[in-house]
Jmol script that loads the backbone (N, CA, C; Angstrom):
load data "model"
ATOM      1  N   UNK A   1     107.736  94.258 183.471  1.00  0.00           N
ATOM      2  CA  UNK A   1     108.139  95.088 182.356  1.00  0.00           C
ATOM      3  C   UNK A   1     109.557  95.587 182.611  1.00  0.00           C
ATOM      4  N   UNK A   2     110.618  95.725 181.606  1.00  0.00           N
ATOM      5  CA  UNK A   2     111.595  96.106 181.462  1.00  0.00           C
ATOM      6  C   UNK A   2     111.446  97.457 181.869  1.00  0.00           C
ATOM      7  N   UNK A   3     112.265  98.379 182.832  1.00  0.00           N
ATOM      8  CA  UNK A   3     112.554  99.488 182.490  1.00  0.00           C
ATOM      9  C   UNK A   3     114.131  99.737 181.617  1.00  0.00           C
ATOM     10  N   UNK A   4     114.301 101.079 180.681  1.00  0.00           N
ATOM     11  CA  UNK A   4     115.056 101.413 179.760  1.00  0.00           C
ATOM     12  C   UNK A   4     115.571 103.103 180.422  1.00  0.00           C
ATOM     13  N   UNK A   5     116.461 103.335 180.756  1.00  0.00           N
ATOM     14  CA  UNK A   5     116.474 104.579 180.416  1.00  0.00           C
ATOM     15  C   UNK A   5     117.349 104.989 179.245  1.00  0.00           C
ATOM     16  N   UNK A   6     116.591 105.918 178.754  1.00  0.00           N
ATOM     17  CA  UNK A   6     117.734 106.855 177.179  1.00  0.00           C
ATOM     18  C   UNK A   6     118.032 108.316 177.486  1.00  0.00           C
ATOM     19  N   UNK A   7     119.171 108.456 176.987  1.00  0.00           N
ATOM     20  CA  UNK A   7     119.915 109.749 177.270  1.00  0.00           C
ATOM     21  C   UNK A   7     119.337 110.372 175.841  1.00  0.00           C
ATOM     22  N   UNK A   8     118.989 111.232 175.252  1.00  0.00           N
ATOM     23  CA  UNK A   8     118.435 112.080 174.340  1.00  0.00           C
ATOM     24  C   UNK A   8     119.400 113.196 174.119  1.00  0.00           C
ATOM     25  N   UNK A   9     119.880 113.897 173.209  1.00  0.00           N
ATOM     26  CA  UNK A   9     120.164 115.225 173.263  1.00  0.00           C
ATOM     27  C   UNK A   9     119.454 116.277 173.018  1.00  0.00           C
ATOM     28  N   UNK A  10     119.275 117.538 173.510  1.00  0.00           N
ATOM     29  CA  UNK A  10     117.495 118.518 173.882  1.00  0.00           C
ATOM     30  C   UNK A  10     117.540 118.654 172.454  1.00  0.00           C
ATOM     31  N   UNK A  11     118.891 118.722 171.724  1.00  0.00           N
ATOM     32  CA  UNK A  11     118.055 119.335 170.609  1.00  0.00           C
ATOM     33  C   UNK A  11     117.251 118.284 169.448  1.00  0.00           C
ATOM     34  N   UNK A  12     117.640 117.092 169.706  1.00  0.00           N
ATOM     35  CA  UNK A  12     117.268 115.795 168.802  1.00  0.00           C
ATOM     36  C   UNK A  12     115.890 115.864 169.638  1.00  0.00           C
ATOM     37  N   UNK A  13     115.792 115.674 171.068  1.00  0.00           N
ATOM     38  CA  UNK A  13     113.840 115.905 172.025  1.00  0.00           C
ATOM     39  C   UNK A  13     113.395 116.507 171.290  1.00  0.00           C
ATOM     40  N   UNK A  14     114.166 117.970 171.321  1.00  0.00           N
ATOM     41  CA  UNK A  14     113.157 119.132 170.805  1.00  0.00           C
ATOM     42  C   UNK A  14     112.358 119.084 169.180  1.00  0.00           C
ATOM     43  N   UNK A  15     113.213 118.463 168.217  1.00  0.00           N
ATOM     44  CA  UNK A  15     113.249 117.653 166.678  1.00  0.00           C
ATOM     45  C   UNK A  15     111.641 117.090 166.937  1.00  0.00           C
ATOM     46  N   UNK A  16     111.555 116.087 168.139  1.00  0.00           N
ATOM     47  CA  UNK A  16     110.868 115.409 168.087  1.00  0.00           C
ATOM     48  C   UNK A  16     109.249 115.905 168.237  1.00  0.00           C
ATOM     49  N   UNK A  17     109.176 117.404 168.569  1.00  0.00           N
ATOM     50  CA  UNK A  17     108.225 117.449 169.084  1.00  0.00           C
ATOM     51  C   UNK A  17     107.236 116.956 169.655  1.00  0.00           C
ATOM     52  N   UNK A  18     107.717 116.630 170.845  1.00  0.00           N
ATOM     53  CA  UNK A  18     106.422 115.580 171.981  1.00  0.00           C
ATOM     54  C   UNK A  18     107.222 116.555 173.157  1.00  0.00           C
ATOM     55  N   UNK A  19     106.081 116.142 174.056  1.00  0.00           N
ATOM     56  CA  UNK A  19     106.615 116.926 175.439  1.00  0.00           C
ATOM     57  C   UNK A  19     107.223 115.663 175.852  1.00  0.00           C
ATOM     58  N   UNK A  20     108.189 115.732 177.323  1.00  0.00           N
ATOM     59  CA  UNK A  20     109.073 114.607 177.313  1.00  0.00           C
ATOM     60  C   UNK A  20     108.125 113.326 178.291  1.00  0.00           C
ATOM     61  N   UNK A  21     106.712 113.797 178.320  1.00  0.00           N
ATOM     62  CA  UNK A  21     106.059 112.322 179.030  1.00  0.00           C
ATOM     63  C   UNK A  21     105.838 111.669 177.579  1.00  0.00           C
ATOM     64  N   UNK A  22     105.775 112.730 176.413  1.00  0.00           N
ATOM     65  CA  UNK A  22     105.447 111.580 175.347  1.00  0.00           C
ATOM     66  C   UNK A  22     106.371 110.644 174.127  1.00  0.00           C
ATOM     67  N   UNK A  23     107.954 110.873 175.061  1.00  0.00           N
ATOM     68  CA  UNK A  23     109.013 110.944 174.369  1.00  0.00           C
ATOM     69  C   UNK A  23     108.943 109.238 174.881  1.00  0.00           C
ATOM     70  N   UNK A  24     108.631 108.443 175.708  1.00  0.00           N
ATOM     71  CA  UNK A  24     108.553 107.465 176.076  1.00  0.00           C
ATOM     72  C   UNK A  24     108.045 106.563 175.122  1.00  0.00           C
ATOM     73  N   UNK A  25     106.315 106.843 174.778  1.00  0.00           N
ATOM     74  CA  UNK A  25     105.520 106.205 174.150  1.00  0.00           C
ATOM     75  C   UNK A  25     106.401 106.045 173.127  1.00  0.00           C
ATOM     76  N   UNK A  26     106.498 107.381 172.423  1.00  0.00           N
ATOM     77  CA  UNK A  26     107.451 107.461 170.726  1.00  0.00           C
ATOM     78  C   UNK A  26     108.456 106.577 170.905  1.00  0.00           C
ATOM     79  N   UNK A  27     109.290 106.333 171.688  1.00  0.00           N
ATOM     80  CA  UNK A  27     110.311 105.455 171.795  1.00  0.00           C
ATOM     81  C   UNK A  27     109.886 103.644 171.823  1.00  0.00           C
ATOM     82  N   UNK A  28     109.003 103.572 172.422  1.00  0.00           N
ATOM     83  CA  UNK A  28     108.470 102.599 172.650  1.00  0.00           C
ATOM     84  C   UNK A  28     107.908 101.620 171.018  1.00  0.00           C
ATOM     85  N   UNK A  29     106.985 102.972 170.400  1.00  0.00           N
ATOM     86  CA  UNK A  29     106.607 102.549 168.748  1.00  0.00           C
ATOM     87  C   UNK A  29     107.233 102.669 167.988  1.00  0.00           C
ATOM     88  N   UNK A  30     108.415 103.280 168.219  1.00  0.00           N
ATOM     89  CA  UNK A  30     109.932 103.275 167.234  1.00  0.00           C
ATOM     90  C   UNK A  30     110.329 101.759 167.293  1.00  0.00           C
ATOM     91  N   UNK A  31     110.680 101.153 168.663  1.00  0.00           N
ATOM     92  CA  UNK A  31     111.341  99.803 168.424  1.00  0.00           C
ATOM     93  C   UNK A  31     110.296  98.600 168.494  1.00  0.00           C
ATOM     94  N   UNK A  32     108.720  98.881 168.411  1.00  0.00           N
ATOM     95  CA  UNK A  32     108.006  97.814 167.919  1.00  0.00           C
ATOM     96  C   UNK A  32     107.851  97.928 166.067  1.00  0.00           C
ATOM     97  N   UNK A  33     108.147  99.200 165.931  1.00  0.00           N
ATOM     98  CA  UNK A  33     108.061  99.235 164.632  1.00  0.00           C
ATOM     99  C   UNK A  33     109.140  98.717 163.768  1.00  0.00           C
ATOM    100  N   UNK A  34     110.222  98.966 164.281  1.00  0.00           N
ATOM    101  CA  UNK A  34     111.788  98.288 163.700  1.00  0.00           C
ATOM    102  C   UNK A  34     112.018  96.875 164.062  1.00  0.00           C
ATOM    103  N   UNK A  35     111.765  96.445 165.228  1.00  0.00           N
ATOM    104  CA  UNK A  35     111.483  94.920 165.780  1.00  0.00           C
ATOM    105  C   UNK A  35     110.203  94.142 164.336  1.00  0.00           C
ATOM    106  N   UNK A  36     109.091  94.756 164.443  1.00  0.00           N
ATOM    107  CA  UNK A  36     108.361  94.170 163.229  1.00  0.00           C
ATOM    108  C   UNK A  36     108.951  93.756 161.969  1.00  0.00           C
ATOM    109  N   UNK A  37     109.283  95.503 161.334  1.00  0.00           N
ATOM    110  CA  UNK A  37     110.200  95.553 160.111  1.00  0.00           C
ATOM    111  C   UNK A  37     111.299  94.463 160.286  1.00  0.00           C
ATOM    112  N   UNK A  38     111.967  93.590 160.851  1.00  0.00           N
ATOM    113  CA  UNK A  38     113.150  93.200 160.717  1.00  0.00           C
ATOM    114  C   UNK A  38     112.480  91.310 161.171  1.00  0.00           C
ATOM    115  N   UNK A  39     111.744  91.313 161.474  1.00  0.00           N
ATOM    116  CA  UNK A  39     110.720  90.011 161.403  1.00  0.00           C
ATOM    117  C   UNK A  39     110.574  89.695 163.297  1.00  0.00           C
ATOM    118  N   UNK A  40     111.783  89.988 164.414  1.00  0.00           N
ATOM    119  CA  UNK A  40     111.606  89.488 165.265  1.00  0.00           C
ATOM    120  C   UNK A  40     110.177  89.700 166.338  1.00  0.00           C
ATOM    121  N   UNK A  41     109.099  90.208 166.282  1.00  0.00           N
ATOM    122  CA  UNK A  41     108.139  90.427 166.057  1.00  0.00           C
ATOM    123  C   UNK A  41     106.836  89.820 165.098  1.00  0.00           C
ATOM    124  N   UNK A  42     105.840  89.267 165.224  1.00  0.00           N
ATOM    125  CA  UNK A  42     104.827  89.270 164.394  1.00  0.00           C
ATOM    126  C   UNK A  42     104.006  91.144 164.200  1.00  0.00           C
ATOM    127  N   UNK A  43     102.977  90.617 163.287  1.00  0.00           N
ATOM    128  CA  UNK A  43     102.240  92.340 163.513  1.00  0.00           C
ATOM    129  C   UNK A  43     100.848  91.793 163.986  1.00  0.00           C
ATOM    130  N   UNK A  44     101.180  91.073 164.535  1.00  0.00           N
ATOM    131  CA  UNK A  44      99.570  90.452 165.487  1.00  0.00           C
ATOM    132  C   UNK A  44     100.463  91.189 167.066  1.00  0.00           C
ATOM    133  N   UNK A  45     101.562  90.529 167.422  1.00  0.00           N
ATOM    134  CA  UNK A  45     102.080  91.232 168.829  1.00  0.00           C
ATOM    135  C   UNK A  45     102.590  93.218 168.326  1.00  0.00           C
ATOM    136  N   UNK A  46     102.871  93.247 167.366  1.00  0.00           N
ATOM    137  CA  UNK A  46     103.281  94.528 167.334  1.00  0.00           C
ATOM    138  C   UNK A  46     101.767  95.267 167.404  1.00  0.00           C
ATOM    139  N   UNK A  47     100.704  95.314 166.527  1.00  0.00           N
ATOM    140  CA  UNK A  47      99.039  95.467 166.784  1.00  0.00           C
ATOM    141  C   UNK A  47      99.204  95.400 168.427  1.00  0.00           C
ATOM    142  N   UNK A  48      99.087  94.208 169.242  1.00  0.00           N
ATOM    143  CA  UNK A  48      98.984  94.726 170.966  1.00  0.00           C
ATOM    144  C   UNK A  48      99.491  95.421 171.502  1.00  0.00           C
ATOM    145  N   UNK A  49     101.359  95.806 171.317  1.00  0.00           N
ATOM    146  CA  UNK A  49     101.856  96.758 171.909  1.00  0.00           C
ATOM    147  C   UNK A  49     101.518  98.177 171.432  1.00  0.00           C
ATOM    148  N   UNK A  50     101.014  98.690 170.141  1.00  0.00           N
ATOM    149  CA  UNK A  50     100.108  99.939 169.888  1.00  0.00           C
ATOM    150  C   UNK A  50      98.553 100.146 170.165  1.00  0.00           C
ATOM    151  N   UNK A  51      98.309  98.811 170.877  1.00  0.00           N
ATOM    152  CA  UNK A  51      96.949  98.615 171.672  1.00  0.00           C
ATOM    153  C   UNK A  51      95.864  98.402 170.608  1.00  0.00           C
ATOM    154  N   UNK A  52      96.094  98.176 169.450  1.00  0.00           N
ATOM    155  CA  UNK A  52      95.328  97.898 168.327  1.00  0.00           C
ATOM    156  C   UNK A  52      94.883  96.907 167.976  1.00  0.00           C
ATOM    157  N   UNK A  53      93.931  96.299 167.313  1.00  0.00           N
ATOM    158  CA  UNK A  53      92.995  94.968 166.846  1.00  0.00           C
ATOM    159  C   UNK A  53      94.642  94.748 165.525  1.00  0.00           C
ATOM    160  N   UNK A  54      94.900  93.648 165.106  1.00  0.00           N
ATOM    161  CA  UNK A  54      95.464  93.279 164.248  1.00  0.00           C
ATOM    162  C   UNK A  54      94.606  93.694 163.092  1.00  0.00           C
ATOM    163  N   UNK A  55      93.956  93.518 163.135  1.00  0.00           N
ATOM    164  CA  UNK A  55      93.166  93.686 161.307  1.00  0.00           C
ATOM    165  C   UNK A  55      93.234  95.624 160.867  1.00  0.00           C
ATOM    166  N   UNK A  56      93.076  96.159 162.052  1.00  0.00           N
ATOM    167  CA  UNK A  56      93.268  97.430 162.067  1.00  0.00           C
ATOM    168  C   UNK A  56      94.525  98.227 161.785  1.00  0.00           C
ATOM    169  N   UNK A  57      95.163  97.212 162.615  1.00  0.00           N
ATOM    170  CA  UNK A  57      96.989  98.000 162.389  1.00  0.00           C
ATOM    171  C   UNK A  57      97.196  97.897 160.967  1.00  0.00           C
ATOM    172  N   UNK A  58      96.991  96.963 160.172  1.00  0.00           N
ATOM    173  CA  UNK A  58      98.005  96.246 159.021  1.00  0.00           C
ATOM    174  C   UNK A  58      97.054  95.946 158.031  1.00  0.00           C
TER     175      UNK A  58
END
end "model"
wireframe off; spacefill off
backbone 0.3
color backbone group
């Protein structure tokens, strides 16, 4: 697995309301969700990376 690190500014974190172990995940379903939206992605692999059955996600 890739690691990523992101620089955040507290007050855009704080926007986000998640504590910052859950600022990861959110980041994570932000760019399977924009990766989908934009086609490079199926939503059968985007469904696995939110740990979901395909028929469920979509």
């Amino acid at each position: 697995m890739v690691q990523v690190t992101v620089s955040l500014p507290d007050t855009l974190a704080a926007s986000l309301g998640e504590p910052s172990e859950g600022l990861a995940r959110l980041v994570l379903e932000d760019v399977v969700a924009e990766a989908c939206r934009n086609g490079r992605i199926t939503r059968a692999e985007a469904a696995r990376y939110y740990g979901m059955k395909q028929r469920i996600f979509w």
